[in-house]
C-alpha positions as CSV (number, residue, x, y, z in Angstrom):
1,X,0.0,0.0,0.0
2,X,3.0,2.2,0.8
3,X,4.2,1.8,-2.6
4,X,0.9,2.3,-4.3
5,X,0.9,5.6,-2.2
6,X,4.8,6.8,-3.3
7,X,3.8,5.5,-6.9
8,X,0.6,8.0,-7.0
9,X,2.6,10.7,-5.4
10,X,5.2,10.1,-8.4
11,X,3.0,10.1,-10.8
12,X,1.6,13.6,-9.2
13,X,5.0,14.6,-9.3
14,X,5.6,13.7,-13.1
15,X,2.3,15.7,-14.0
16,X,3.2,18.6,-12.0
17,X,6.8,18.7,-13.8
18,X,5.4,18.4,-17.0
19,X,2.5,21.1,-16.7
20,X,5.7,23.8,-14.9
21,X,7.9,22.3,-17.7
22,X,5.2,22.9,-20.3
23,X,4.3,27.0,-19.3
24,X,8.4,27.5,-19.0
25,X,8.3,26.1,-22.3
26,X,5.1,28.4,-24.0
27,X,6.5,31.9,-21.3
28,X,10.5,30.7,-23.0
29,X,9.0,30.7,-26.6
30,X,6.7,34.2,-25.7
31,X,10.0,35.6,-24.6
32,X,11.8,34.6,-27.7
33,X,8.4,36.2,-29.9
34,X,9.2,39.0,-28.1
35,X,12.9,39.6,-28.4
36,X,12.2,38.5,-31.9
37,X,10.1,41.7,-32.3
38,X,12.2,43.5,-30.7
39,X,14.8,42.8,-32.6
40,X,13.1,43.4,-35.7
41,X,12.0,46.8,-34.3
42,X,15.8,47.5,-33.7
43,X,16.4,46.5,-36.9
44,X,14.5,48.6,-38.4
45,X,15.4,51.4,-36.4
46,X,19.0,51.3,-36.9
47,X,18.0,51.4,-40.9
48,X,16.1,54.8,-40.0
49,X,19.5,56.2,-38.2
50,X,21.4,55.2,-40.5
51,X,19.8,56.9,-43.4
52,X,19.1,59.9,-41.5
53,X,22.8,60.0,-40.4
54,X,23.3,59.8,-44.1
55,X,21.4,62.7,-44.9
56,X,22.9,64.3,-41.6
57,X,26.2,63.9,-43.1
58,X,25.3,64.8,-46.4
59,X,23.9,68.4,-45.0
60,X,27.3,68.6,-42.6
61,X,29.3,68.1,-45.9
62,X,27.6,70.4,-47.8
63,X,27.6,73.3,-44.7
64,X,31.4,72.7,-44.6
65,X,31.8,73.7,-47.8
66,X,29.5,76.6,-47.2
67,X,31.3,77.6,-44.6
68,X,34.9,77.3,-46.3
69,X,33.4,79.3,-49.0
70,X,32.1,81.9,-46.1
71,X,35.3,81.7,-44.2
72,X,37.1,83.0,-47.9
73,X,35.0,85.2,-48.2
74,X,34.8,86.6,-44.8
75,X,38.8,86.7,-44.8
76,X,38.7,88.7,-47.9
77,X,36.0,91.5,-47.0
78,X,38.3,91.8,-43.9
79,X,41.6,92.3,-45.6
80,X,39.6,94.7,-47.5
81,X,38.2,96.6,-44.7
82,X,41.1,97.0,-43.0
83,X,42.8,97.9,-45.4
84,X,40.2,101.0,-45.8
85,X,40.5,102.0,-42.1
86,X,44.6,102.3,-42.2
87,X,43.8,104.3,-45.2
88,X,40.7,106.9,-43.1
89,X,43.4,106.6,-40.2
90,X,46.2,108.5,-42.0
91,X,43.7,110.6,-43.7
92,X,41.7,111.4,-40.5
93,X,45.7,111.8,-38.9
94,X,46.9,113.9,-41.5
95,X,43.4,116.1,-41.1
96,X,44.2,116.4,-37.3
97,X,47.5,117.6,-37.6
98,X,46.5,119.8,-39.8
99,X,43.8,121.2,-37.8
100,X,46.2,121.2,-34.8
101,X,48.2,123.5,-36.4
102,X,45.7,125.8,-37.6
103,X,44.3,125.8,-34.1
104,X,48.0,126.7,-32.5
105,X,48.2,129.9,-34.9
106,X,44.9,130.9,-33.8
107,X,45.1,130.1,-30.4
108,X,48.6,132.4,-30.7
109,X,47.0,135.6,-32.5
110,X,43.8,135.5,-30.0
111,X,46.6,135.5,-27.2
112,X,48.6,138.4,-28.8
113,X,45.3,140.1,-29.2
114,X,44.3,139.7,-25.7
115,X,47.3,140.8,-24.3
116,X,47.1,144.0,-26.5
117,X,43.6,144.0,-25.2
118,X,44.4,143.7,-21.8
119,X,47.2,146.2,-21.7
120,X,44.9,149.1,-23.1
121,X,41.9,148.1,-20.4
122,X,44.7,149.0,-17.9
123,X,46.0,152.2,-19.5
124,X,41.6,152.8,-19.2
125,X,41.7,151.4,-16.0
126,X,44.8,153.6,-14.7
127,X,43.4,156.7,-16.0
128,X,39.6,156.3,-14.8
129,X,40.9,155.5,-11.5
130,X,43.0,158.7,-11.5
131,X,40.2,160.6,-12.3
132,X,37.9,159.3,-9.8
133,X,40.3,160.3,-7.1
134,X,40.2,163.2,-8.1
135,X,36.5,163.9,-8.6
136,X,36.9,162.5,-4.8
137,X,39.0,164.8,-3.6
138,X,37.6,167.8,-5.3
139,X,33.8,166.2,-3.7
140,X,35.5,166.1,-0.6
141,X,37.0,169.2,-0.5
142,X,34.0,171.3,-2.3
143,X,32.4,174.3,-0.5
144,X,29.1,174.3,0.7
145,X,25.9,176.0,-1.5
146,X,23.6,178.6,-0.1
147,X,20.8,176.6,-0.4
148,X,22.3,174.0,1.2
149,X,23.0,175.7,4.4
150,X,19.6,177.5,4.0
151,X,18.3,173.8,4.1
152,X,20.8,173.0,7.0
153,X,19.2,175.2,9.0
154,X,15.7,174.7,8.4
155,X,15.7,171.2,8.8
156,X,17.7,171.9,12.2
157,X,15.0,174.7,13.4
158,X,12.1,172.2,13.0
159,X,14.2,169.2,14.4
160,X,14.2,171.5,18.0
161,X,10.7,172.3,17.2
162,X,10.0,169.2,17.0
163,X,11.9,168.5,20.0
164,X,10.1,171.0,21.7
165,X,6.6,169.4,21.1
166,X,7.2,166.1,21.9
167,X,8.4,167.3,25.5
168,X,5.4,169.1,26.2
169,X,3.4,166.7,24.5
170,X,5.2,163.9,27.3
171,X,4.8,166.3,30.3
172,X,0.6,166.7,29.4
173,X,0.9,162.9,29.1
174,X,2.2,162.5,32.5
175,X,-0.1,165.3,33.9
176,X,-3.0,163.6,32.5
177,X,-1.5,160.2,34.4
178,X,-1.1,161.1,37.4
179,X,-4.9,163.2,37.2
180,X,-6.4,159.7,36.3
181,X,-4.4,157.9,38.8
182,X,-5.5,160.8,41.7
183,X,-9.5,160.8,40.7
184,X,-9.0,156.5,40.5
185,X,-7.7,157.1,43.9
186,X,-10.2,159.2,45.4
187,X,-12.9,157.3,43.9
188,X,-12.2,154.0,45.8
189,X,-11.5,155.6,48.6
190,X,-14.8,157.5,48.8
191,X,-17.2,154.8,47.2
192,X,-15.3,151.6,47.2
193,X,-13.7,151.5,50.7
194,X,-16.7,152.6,52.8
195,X,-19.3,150.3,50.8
196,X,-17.3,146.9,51.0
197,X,-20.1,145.2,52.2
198,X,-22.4,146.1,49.4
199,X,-22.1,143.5,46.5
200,X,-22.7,146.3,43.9
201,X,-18.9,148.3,45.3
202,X,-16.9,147.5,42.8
203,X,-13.3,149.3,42.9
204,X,-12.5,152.0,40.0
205,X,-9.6,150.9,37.2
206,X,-9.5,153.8,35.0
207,X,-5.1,153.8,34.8
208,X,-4.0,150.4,33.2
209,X,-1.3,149.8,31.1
210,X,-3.5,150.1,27.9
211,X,-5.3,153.0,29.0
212,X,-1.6,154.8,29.9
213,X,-0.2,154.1,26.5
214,X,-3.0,155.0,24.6
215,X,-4.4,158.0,26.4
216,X,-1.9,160.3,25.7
217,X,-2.5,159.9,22.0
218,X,-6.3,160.8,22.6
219,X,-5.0,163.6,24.6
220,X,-2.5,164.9,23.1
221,X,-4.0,168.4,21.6
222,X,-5.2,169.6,25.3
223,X,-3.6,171.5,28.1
224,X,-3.2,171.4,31.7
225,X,-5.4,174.3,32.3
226,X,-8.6,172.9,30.9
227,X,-7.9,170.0,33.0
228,X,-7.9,171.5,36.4
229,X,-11.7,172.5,35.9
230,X,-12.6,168.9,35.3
231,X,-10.9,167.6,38.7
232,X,-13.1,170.3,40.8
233,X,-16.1,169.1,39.3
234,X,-15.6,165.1,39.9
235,X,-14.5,166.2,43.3
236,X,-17.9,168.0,43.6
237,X,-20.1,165.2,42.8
238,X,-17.9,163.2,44.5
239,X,-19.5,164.7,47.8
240,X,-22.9,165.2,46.6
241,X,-22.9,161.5,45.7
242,X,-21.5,160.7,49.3
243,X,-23.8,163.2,50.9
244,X,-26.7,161.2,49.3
245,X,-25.6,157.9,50.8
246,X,-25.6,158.9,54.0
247,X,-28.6,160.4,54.0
């Protein structure tokens, strides 16, 4: 029974061999179908580079000879053109040197001219200045006109007039001052001092800085004696006012 057993296993063994053996065999023969192809493919490839290397080499022969024929060419349009700029060059030199020298006898005859120029402008100068100094010395030395002085001494009569007006015009300014300041005085005295209990007292400023500097300026046509009348009279109702009051 054993050997029946390793017998069938055997023959399992052979059937399994031959069906592995048998796809190698058709996946060996697919690989070689392919390869085959590939081949052919290659082939055929190859064919297609080589023709177009061909041509390629063709079209490289033909641009070398294009560019032989350029290069000639090129070489002789440069012998050619440099040949034309040494020839512009010693023209272009010879016209500089010429020019050079025309510019040096110019530049020579301007100088000589300026100097001569120059030397005259001095003479000019020398003389002018002479004669200023002595247009100078005869200004400075000149006698006075008539109507000068006549002018002289106007101008210094109305300066002390002048003078003269603007110190009494400061004295009636300090007058009128110190008259302000005395009535703003006697005013709080009279009506602010002895009502400081009423809420309706309220203390006299009359003199303040703005009413100092611009006061005189209001003031400045009148006189002391048309003053004085005007201090009796606020002194007057000064005391009827106070007399009132009290009563």
């Amino acid at each position: 029974e054993s050997e029946k057993t390793l017998e069938r296993e055997r023959r399992d063994l052979q059937r399994e061999h031959s069906l592995e053996r048998k796809a190698l065999e058709e996946e060996h023969q697919l690989q070689v179908e392919v390869a085959a192809a590939r081949r052919a493919e290659t082939a055929k490839e190859y064919d297609a580079l080589a023709t177009a290397n061909a041509r390629k080499v063709d079209v490289i022969s033909s641009k070398d000879k294009e560019i032989c024929s350029l290069r000639t060419q090129m070489s002789d349009t440069k012998r050619e053109h440099e040949e034309a700029i040494r020839s512009c060059e010693a023209r272009f030199e010879q016209d500089r040197l010429s020019l050079t020298e025309d510019l040096k006898a110019r530049e020579e005859s301007l100088v000589e001219q300026l100097e001569t120029e120059k030397f005259g402008l001095r003479a000019e100068i020398d003389s002018v200045k002479q004669e200023l100094e002595e247009e100078q010395e005869r200004w400075k030395t000149r006698p006075s006109l008539p109507a000068d002085l006549d002018r002289i001494k106007s101008l210094q009569l109305e300066l002390q007039k002048l003078a003269s007006s603007e110190q009494q015009t400061r004295e009636q300014m300090t007058y009128f001052k110190n008259e302000l300041e005395n009535r703003e005085t006697n005013y709080n005295r009279r009506f602010v001092s002895s009502n400081r209990g009423r809420s309706d007292a309220t203390a006299l400023r009359v003199v303040t800085e703005n009413a100092v500097a611009t006061k005189p300026k209001a003031k400045s046509n009148g006189t002391a004696s048309s003053a004085a009348p005007r201090r009796k009279s606020v002194r007057g109702g000064g005391t009827r006012k106070k007399k009132a009051s009290t009563a």
